[in-house]
C-alpha positions as CSV (number, residue, x, y, z in Angstrom):
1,X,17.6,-21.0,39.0
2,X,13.8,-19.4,38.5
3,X,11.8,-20.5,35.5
4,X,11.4,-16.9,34.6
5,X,15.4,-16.5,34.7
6,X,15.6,-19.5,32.2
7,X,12.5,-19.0,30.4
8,X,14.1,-15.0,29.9
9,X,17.5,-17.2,28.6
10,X,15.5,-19.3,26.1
11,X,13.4,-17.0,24.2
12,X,16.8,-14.5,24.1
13,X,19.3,-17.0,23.0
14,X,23.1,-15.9,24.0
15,X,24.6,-14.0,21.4
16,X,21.7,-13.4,19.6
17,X,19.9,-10.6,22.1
18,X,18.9,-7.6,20.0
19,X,19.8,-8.7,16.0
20,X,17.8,-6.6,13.9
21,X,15.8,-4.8,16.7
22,X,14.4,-1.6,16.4
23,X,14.7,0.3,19.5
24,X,12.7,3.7,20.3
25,X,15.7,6.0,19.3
26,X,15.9,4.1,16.3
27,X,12.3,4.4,15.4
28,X,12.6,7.7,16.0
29,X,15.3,8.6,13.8
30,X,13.9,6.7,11.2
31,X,10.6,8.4,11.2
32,X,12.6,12.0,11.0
33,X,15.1,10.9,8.6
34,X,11.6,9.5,6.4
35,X,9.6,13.1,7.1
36,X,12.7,15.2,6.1
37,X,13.0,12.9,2.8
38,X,9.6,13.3,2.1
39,X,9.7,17.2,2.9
40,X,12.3,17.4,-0.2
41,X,10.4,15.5,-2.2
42,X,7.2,17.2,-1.9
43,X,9.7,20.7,-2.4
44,X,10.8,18.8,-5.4
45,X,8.1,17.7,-7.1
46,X,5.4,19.9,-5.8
47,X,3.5,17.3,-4.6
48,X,2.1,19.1,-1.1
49,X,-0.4,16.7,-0.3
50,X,1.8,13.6,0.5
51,X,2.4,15.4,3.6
52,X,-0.8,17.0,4.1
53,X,-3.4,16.7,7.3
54,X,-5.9,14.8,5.6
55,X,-3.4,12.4,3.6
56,X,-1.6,11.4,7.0
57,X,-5.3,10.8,8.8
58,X,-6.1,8.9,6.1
59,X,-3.1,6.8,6.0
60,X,-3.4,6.2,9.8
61,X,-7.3,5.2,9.5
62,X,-5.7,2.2,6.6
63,X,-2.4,1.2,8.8
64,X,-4.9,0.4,11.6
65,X,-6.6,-2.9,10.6
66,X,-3.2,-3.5,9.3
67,X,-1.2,-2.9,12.4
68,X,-3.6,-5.0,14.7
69,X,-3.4,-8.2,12.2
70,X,0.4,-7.5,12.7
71,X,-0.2,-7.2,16.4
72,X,-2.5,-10.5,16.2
73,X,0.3,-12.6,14.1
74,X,2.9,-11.0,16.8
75,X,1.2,-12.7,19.5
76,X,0.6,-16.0,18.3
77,X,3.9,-16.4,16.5
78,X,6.1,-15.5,19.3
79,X,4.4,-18.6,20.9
80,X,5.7,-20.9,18.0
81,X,2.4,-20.9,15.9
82,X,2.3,-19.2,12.3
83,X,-1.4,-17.6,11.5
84,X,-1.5,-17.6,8.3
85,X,-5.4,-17.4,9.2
86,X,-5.3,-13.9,10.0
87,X,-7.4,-13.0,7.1
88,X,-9.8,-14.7,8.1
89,X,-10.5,-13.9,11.2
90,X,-10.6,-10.5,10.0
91,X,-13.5,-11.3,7.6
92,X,-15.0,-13.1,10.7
93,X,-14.5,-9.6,12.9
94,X,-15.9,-7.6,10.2
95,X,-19.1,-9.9,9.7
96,X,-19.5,-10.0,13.4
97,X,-19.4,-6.7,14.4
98,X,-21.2,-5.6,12.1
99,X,-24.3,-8.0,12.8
100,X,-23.8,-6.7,16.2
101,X,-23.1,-2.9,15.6
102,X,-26.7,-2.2,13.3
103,X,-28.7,-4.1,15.7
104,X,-27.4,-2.9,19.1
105,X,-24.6,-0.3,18.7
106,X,-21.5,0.0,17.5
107,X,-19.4,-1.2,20.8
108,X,-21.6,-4.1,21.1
109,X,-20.4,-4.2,17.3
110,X,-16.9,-4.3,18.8
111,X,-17.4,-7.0,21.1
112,X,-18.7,-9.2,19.0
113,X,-16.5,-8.7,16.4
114,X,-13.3,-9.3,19.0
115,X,-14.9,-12.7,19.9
116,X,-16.0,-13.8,16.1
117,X,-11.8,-13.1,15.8
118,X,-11.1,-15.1,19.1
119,X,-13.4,-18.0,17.7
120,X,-11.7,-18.2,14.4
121,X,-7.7,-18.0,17.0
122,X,-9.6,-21.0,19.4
123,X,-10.2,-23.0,16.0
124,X,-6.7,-22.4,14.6
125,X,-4.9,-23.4,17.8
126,X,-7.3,-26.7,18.3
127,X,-6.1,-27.7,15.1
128,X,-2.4,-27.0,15.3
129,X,-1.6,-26.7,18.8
130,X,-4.1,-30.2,20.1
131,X,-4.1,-32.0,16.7
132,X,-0.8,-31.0,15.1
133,X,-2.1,-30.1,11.3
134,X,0.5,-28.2,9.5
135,X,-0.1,-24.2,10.7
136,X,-0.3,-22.9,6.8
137,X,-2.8,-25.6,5.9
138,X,-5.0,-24.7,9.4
139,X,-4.6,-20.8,8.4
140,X,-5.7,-21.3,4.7
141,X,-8.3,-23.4,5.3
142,X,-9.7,-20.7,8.0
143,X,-9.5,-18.1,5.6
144,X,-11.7,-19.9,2.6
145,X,-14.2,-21.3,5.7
146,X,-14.7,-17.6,7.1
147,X,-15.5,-16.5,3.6
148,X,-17.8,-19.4,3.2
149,X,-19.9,-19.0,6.3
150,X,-19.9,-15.1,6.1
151,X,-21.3,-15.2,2.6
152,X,-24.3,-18.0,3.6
153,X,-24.7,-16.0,7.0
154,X,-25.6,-12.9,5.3
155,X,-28.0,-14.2,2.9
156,X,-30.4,-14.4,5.9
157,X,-29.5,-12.1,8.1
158,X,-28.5,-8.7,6.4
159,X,-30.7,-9.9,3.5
160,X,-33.8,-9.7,5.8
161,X,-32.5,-6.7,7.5
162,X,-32.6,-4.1,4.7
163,X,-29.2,-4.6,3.5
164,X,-28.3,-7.3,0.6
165,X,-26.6,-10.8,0.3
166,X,-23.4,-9.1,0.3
167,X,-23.9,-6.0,2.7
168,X,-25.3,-4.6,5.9
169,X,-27.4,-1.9,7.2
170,X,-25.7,1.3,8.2
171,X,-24.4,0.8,11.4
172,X,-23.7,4.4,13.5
173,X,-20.5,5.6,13.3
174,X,-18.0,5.6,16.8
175,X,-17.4,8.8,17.9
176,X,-14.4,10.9,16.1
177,X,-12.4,13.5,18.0
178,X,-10.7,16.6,17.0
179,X,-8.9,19.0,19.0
180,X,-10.2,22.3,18.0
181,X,-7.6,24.8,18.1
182,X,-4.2,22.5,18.2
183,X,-6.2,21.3,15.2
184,X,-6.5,24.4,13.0
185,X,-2.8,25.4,13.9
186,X,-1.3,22.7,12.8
187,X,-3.7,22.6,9.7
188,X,-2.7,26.5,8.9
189,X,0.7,25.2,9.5
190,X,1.2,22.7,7.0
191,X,-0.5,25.0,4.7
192,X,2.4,26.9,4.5
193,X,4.4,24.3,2.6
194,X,7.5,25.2,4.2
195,X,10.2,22.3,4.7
196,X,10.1,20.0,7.4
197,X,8.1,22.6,9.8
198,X,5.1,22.0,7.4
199,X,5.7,18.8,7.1
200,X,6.2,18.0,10.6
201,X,2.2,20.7,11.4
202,X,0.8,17.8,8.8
203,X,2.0,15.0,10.4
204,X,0.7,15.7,13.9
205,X,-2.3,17.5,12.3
206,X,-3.5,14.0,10.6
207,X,-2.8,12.4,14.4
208,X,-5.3,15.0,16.2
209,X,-8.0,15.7,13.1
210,X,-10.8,13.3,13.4
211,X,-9.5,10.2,15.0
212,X,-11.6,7.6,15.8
213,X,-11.7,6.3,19.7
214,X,-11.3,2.8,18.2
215,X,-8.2,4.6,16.7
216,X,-6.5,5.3,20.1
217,X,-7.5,2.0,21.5
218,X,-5.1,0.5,18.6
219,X,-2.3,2.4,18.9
220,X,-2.1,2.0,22.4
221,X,-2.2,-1.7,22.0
222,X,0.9,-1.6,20.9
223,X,2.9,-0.3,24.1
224,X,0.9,-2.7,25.8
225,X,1.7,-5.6,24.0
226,X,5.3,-4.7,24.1
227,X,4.7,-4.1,28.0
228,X,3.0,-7.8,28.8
229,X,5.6,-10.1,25.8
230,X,8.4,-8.0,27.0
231,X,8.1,-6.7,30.7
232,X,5.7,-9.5,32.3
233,X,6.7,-13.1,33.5
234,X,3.7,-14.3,31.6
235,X,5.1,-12.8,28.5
236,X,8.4,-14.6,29.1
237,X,6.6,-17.7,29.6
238,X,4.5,-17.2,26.3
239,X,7.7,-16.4,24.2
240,X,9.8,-19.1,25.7
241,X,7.1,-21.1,23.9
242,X,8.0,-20.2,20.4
243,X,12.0,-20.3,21.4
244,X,12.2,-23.7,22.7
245,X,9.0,-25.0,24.1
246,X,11.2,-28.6,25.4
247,X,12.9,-26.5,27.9
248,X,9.9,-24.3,28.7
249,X,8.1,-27.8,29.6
250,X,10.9,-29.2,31.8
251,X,10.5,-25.8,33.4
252,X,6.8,-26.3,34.2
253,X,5.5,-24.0,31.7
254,X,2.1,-25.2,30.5
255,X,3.2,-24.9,26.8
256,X,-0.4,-26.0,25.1
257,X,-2.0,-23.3,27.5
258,X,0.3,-20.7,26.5
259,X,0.2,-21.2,23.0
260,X,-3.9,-21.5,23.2
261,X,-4.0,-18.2,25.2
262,X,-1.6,-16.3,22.4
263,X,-3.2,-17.9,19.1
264,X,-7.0,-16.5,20.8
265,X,-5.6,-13.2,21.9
266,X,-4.7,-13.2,18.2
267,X,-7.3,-13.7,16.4
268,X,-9.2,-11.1,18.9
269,X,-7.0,-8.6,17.6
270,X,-7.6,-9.5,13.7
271,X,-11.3,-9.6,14.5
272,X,-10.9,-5.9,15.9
273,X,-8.9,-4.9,12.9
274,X,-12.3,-6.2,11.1
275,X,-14.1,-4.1,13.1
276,X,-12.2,-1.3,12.1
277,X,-13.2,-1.6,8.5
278,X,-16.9,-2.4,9.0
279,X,-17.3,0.0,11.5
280,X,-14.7,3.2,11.2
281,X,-13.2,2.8,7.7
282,X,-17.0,2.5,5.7
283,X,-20.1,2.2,8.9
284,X,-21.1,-1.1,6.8
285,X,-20.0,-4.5,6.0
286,X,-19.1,-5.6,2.4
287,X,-18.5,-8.7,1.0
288,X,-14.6,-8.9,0.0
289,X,-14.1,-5.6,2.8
290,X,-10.5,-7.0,4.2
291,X,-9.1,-7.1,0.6
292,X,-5.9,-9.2,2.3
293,X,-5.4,-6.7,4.7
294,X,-4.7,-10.1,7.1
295,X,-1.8,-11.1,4.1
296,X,-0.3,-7.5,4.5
297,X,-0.4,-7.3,8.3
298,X,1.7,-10.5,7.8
299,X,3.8,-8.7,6.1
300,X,4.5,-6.1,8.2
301,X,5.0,-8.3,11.4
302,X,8.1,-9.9,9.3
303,X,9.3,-6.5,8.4
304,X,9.2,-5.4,12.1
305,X,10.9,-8.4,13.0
306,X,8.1,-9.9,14.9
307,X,8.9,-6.6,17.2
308,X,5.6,-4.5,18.1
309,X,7.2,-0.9,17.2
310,X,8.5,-2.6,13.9
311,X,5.4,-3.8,13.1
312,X,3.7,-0.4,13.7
313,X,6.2,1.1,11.2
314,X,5.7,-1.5,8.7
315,X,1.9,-1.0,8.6
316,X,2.1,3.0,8.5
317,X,4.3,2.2,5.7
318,X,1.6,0.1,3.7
319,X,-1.1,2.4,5.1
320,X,0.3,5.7,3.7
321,X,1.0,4.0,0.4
322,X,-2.7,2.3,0.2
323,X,-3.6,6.5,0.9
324,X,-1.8,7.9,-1.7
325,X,-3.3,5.7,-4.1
326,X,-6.8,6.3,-2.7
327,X,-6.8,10.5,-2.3
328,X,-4.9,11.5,-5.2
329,X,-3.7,8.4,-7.1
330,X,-0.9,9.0,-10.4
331,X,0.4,12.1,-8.9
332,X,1.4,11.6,-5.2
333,X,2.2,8.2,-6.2
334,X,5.0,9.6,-8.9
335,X,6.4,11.3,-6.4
336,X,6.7,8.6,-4.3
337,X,8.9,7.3,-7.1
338,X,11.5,9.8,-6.4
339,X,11.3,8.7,-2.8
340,X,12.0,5.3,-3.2
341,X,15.2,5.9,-5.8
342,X,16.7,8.1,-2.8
343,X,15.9,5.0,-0.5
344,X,17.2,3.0,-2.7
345,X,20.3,5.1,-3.4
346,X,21.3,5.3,0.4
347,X,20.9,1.5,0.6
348,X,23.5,1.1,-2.3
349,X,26.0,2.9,-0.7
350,X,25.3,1.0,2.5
351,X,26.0,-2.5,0.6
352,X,28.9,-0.8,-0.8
353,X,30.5,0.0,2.2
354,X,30.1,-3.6,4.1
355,X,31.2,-4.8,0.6
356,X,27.5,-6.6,-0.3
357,X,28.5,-5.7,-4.4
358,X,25.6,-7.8,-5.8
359,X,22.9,-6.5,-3.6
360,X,24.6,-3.0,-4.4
361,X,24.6,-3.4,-8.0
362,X,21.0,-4.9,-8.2
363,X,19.4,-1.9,-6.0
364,X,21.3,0.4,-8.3
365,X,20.2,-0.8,-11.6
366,X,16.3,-0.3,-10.0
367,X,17.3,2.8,-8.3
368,X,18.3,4.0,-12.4
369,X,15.3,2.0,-13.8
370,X,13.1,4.2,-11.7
371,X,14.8,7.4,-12.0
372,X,14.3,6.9,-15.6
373,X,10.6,6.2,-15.4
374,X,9.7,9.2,-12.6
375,X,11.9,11.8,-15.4
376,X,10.1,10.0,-18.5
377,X,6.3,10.4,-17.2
378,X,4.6,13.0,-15.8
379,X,1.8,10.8,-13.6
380,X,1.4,6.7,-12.9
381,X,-0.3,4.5,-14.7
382,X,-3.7,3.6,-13.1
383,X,-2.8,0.1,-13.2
384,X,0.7,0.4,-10.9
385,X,-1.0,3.1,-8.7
386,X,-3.8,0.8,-7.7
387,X,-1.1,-2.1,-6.8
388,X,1.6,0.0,-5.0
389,X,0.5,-1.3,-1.7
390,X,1.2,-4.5,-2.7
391,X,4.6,-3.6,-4.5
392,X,5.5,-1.8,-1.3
393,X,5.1,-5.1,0.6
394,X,7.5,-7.4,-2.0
395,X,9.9,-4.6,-1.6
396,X,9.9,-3.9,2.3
397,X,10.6,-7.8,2.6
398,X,13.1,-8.1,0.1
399,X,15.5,-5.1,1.6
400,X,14.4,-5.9,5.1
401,X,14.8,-10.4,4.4
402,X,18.6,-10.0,5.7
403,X,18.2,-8.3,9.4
404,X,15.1,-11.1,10.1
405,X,15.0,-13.7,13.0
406,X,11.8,-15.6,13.6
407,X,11.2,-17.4,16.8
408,X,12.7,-20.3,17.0
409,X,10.4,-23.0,17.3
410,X,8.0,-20.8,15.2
411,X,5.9,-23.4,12.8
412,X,7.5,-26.3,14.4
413,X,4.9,-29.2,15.6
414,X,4.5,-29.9,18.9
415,X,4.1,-32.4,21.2
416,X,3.7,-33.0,25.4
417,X,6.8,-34.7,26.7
418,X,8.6,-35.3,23.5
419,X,12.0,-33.8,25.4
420,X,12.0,-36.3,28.1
């Protein structure tokens, strides 16, 4: 028997193939079903911009920093290693590149913000994989040390450079592309306001109106992770690693390589979901800019089910809420409390049915709690509106907690020759 035939058997353990998966037809019904929701509710309500061009491009400029932590926590947790450093090495990523990207361009600004990521994933896995410190402590402490050196870094450097102790120079922007004509249809389209058609003109009008190059180089990162974990022997190898590393050893896997290889590639890809945010999201860096973007990108690689298109849902999800909140604030985000009782409704009646009663009767008393509160208001409190994101996250993971299977081996320490 190959090691790729019994690597493939240990990091897809019999029985347990595709529990809680999202496949593409899924996804895609999902993503209608959510669209034609939100199509009523806008009818409803009168809310027309939470389907509107410029709210879905700005939802997908905030899900990308998001969705490439996620990626980054994807990679090095399907090898067995939890990053709870993800944060940082987005702060790192957004320091770097933009150090880089006001001296000597904004792709240079790229690079160097991918490899002040990878340096932050190379000092997480040294400590956990090589010395065996518990993952969360390693991941915390990166976090508070990437905030610590970025702050004494910039004293001296954008201090000197015409920025301040807690910001940098303007760095020029990376080219945005519209097409023209599909564009202006689709704009005209959704202006409309009819259902679903409208809807559906807004949603591809925010996908083809001013998108950043850095833009398409993260969403295709996520077929192409999905492509190498899924579809390569190496990525068989790597997630036989966070499965049951024992019997990837006794196979001849290089366990400690593969899980150094996984834990860089991920901080590289939190570091480029730093650059995003110096670079596309404000052309500067700011003390404070990743405002636990890294924490939420966790979040949405558990509500994907440490699946790439899962993870790419879960951080549209926190990225069109974190736009409501920043284009129109109490108003889109009210109606977004009719959306969630509907939600919430159909869930209730899916608990029901497999005969779940407590989980039915607690979604129903909030599903009524917040029907009351969308008919007794007429806008959001500032307050709730600023935290929705983070409300969105507790409640993706507390719906979504039941359908979950982490790797294996995932958090678990370590050690060369500890099967034999």
């Amino acid at each position: 028997m190959s090691a790729t035939t019994v690597a493939t058997k240990t990091a897809q353990p019999p029985g347990r193939p595709s529990r809680g998966r999202l496949s593409l037809p899924w996804i895609l019904l999902i993503i209608a079903g959510a669209l034609a929701l939100a199509s009523a509710v806008r009818l409803i309500t009168g809310a027309n911009d939470i389907t509107s061009v410029g709210q879905v491009s700005g939802a997908l400029r905030l899900a990308v920093p998001i969705g490439l932590a996620a990626l980054g926590g994807l990679w090095a947790e399907r090898a067995g290693v939890i990053n709870i450093g993800l944060e940082g090495m987005m702060i790192l990523g957004t320091w770097f590149g933009a150090w880089a990207g006001y001296q000597w361009g904004p792709w240079t600004g790229v690079l160097m913000g991918i490899i002040g990521g990878a340096l932050g994933g190379l000092l997480h896995a040294i400590v956990t994989v090589t010395f065996g410190v518990n993952h969360i402590v390693s991941g915390v402490a990166i976090n508070i040390l990437a905030l610590g050196a970025t702050k004494y870094l910039s004293k001296f450097t954008f201090a000197e450079a015409g920025g301040s102790a807690k910001q940098s120079p303007t760095i020029d922007p990376i080219k945005s592309i519209t097409v023209p004509g599909l564009s202006d249809g689709l704009k005209t389209l959704n202006d409309k306001h009819w259902f679903l058609i409208s809807d559906i003109a807004g949603f591809l009008g925010g996908v083809v109106t001013n998108i950043s190059l850095l833009t398409i180089v993260a969403i295709l990162l996520v077929p192409l992770t999905w492509w190498i974990l899924w579809r390569t022997a190496f990525g068989l190898r790597l997630r036989s690693c966070g499965e049951n590393p024992v019997a990837a050893e006794s196979l001849g896997v290089n366990v400690y390589q593969y899980k150094y290889i996984a834990v860089i590639i991920s901080g590289a890809l939190a570091g480029l979901g730093g650059v995003f945010l110096s670079e596309v999201a404000a052309n500067i860096y700011q003390e404070g800019q990743t405002g636990g973007r890294g924490y939420i990108g966790l979040a949405a690689m558990i509500f994907g089910n440490w699946m790439p298109g899962g993870l790419a849902l879960g951080a549209l999800l926190f990225g069109y809420t974190d736009s409501l909140n920043v284009r129109s604030g109490g108003e889109n985000v009210h109606a977004l409390l009719l959306f969630i009782v509907v939600l919430l409704v159909a869930a209730v009646v899916w608990q029901a049915l497999r005969k779940k009663y407590i989980p039915a009767v607690v979604g129903a008393a909030v599903a009524a709690l917040l029907l009351w509160w969308y008919l007794a208001v007429d806008e959001v409190p500032s307050q709730f509106v600023s935290f929705a994101p983070h409300i969105t996250t507790l409640l993706v993971l507390a719906l979504s907690s039941q359908r979950l299977r982490m790797p294996k081996a995932n958090g678990r320490p370590y050690r060369k020759g500890e099967g034999g």
